[in-house]
Steps between C-alpha positions, in 0.01 A plus 500: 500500500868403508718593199571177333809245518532490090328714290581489098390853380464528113779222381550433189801193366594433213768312312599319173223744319266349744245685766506291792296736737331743407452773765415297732392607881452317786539433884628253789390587857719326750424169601251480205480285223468592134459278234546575110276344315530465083589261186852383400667831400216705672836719645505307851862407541615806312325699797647288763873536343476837470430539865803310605703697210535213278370734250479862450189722461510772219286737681346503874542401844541222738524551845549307767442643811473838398857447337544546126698166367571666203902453436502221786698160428287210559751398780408894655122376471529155661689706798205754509248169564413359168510095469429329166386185451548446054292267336636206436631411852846521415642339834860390516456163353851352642437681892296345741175654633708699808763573236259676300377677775824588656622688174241768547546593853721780616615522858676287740377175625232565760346733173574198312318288741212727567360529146593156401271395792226707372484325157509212648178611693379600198547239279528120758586287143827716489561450840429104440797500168755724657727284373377412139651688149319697341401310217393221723200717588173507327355751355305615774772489748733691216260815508501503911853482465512785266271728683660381835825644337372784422366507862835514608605797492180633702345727190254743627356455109463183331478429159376171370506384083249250449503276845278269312673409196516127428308404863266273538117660698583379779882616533359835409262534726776434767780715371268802419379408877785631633493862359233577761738366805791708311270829482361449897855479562538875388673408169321705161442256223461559136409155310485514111245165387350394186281263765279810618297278626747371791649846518170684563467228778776657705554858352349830696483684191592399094595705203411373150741547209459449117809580262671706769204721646259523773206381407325411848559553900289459803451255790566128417127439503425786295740358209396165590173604398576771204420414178844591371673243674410260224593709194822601679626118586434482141679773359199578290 
């Protein structure tokens, strides 16, 4: 078996008095996707900011590619292949939907092209509202605009905070969709979702957390399945 893209050995954050994560393991293949699964302050953000270096961890590892991040800036990470896509949205409100994308590319203007091209592949309602602001956009097309950004800059790991959040069924359905296209296309995905039930939909493999900790992994149908899932969506 092939060593894995991300692995989180041990990690434990904390900050303001408070335990975020709690020694917390896991792994991303490549071109896999993950999803974290748990409550409102189950420890699901904290876990994806402290990959990107957002926050630090008081004791273990995370490694990307074999490489120890410890010390590394987030800019350092992003370089190394790590895209983020916060919850929230947070798209450039005043830029248009190229604008937005534009910001995040590096590289001259055939790179600039190229990837732009691929979003719009990815995501045809972008390609239909090149022109519109950002706030213009609903809420749907706001999140493919954030993850498109985050698309940008061709991470070989993505990491998604709650896709879902404040989508309608049916837009979630379509935005969570497109993980599976993203992950064919070679791209690791790691997708942290109070809607498990959408998540486990597209996810290869889920991790369960309750205040900060492990408390399930397996297969997506294994979880689906597990009699934890339940207690852990509710924090009980």
């Amino acid at each position: 078996m092939s060593a894995p893209l991300l692995e989180l050995d041990a990690l434990t954050v904390a900050y303001g008095g408070h335990t975020a994560l709690d020694r917390v393991s896991l792994t991303v293949g490549s071109a896999e996707v993950v999803a974290l699964l748990g409550a409102n302050g189950a420890g699901k953000s904290s876990l994806l900011r402290a990959v990107l270096g957002l926050l630090r961890g008081r004791s273990g590892r995370v490694l990307f590619d074999g490489v120890d991040l410890a010390g590394l800036s987030v800019r350092r990470r992003s370089r190394l292949g790590i895209g983020y896509a916060p919850e929230g949205r947070r798209v450039f409100a005043g830029l248009t939907v190229r604008e937005n994308l534009e910001v995040a590319v590096e590289g001259g203007a055939r790179e600039r092209g190229r990837r732009i091209a691929m979003i719009w592949e990815l995501f045809p309602q972008l390609a239909e509202r090149v022109g519109v602001a950002g706030w213009q956009l609903s809420g749907g097309q706001q999140q493919m605009l954030a993850i498109g950004r985050a698309m940008a800059r061709a991470p070989r790991l993505l990491l998604l905070d709650e896709p879902s959040l404040g989508l309608s069924p049916m837009l979630v359905r379509d935005v969570l969709a497109r993980l599976r296209r993203i992950a064919e296309g070679g791209t690791a995905i790691l997708v942290a979702e109070q809607n498990a039930r959408a998540a486990l939909k597209v996810a290869d493999r889920a991790y369960l957390l309750r205040l900060g900790r492990v408390v399930g992994q397996g297969t997506a149908e294994d979880v689906r399945n597990s009699e934890a899932l339940g207690r852990t969506l509710l924090g009980a």
